[in-house]
C-alpha positions in Angstrom: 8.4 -16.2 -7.8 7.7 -19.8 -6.8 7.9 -20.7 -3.0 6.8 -17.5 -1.1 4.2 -17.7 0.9 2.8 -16.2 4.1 0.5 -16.7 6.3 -2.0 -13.7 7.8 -1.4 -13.5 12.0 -5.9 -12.0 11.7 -7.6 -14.2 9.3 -5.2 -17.5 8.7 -5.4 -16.8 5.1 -2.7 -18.2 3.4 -1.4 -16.2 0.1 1.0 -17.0 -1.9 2.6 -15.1 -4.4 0.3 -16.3 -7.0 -2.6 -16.0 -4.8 -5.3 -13.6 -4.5 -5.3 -12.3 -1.3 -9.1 -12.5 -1.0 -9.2 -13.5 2.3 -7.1 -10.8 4.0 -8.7 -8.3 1.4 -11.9 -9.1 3.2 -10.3 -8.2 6.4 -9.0 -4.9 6.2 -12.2 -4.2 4.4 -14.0 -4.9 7.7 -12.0 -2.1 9.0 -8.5 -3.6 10.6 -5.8 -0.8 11.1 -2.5 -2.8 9.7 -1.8 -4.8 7.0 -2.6 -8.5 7.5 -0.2 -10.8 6.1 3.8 -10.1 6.8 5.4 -8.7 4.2 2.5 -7.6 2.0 1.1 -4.2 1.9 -2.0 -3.7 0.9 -2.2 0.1 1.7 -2.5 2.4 4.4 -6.2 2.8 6.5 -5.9 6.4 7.5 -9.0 8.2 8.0 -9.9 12.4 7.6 -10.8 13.4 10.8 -13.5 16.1 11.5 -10.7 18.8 12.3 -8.3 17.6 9.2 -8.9 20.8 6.3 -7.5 18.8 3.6 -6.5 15.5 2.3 -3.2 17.0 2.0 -3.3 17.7 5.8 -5.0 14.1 6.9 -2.1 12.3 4.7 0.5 14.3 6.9 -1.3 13.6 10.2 -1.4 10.1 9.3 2.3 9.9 7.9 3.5 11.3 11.7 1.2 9.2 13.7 1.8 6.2 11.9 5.2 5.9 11.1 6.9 8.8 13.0 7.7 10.7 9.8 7.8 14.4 11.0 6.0 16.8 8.7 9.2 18.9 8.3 10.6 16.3 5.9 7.6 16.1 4.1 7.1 18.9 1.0 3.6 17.7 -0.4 3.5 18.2 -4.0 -0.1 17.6 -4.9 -2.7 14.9 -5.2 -3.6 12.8 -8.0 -7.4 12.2 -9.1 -9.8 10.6 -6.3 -9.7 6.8 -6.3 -12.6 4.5 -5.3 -11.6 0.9 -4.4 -13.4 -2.3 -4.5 -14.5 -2.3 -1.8 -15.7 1.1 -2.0 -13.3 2.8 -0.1 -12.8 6.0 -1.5 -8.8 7.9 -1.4 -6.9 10.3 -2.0 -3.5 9.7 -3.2 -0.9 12.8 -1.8 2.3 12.9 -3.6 5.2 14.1 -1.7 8.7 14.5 -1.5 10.3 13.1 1.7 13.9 15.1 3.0 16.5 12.8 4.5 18.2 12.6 7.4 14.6 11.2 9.5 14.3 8.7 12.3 10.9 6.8 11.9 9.3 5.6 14.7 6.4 3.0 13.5 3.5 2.8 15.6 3.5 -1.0 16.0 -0.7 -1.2 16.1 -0.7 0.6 13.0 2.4 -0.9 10.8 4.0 -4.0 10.6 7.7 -2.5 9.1 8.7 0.2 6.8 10.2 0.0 3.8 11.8 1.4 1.0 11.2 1.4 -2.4 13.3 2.8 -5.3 10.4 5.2 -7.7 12.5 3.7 -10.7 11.3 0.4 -9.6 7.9 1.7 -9.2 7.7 3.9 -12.4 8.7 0.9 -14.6 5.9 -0.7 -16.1 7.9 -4.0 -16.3 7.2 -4.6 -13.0 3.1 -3.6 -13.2 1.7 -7.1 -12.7 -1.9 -8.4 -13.3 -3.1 -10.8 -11.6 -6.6 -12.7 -11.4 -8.1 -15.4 -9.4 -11.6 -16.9 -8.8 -13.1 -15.8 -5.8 -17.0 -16.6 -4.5 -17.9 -17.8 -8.1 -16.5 -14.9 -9.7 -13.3 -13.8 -11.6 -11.7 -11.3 -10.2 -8.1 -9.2 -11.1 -5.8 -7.2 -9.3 -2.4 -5.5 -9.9 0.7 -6.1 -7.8 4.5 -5.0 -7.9 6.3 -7.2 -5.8 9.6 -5.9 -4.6 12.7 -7.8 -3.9 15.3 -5.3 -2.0 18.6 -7.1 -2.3 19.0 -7.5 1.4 16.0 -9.7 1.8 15.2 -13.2 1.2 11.4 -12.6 0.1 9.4 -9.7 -1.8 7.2 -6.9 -0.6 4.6 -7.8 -2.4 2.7 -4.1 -2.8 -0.8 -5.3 -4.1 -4.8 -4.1 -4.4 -5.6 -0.4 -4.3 -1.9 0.9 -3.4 -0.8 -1.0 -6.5 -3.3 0.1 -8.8 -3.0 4.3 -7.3 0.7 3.6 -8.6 0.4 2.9 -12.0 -2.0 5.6 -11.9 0.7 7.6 -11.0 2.7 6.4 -13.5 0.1 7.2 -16.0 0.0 10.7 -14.8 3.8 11.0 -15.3 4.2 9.5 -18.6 1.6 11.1 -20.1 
C-alpha cells in the first residue's frame, strides 16, 4: 500500500492511500457530479427526478445516462435498507444483475472510467478496511476496499458511503 497517491483535478487535495480523503469528501458534498481524485470512487451522485416512480427506476435511469449501460442488461433484484451518509445524503442501494455482452458508453462529465470488480473480492471481509484520520479537530473513520485488478499498476481505492453500502451488503448476505 505504500507509494500511491493521487492528486484531485477540483480541489488539489492530495490523498494518499492512507489518507482520509477529507478534502475531496467535502467536494462532492457541495454537489460535484464525478468523482474527484483519479482512481478513487467515492460513489455515484444520481439524483430521483420528479417523474422517476421508484428508486429502482432512478438507479436504472442513472446507470443508462451515466455509463451507457442499457436497461435490458440490467434484471434489478431489489434494494437493501435506506442509507444516510455523513454528510447527510440519504440512498438507496439497488442490487442488480448485469447480462453480458454490453458496450458502455461513459458520459465523460459524469464518470471518470469504469471498472470492474470481482463480488468475491467485495464479499470478503478480508479486504473490508477501516480507516481513521483527524480532520477539523476531530477523529473521524471511514471504510475502504481498495482494489488492485492485475492489469493495473495502482488500486481503485472504493472508499466512504459506496464502501460502507457494501459491507452492508455483505451483512445482508451472510446473515
Amino acid at each position: 500500500m505504500e507509494g500511491w497517491r493521487s492528486a484531485c483535478p477540483r480541489c488539489s487535495h492530495s490523498a494518499s492511500r492512507r489518507g482520509s480523503g477529507a478534502g475531496c469528501d467535502d467536494a462532492v458534498a457541495d454537489g460535484l457530479q464525478q468523482p474527484l481524485c483519479p482512481r478513487d470512487l467515492v460513489g455515484r451522485r444520481g439524483r430521483a427526478e420528479p417523474g422517476d416512480p421508484s428508486a429502482e427506476f432512478t438507479a436504472l435511469r442513472e446507470t443508462e445516462e451515466e455509463i451507457g449501460l442499457a436497461r435490458a442488461h440490467i434484471d434489478v433484484v431489489g434494494s437493501l435498507p435506506v442509507y444516510t451518509t455523513v454528510t447527510n445524503f440519504v440512498v438507496t442501494p439497488v442490487v442488480a444483475l448485469v447480462e453480458p455482452g454490453f458496450a458502455l458508453q461513459p458520459d465523460p462529465f459524469e464518470v471518470a472510467e469504469v471498472f470492474e470488480v470481482p463480488l468475491a473480492f467485495l464479499m470478503t471481509p478480508a479486504h473490508h478496511q477501516r480507516h481513521a484520520f483527524e480532520w477539523q479537530g476531530g477523529h473521524r473513520e471511514f471504510l475502504a476496499m481498495p482494489w488492485q485488478p492485475p492489469d493495473a499498476e495502482q488500486p481503485y481505492f472504493i472508499w466512504g458511503a459506496t464502501a460502507a453500502m457494501l459491507r452492508n451488503f455483505y451483512r445482508f448476505l451472510s446473515a
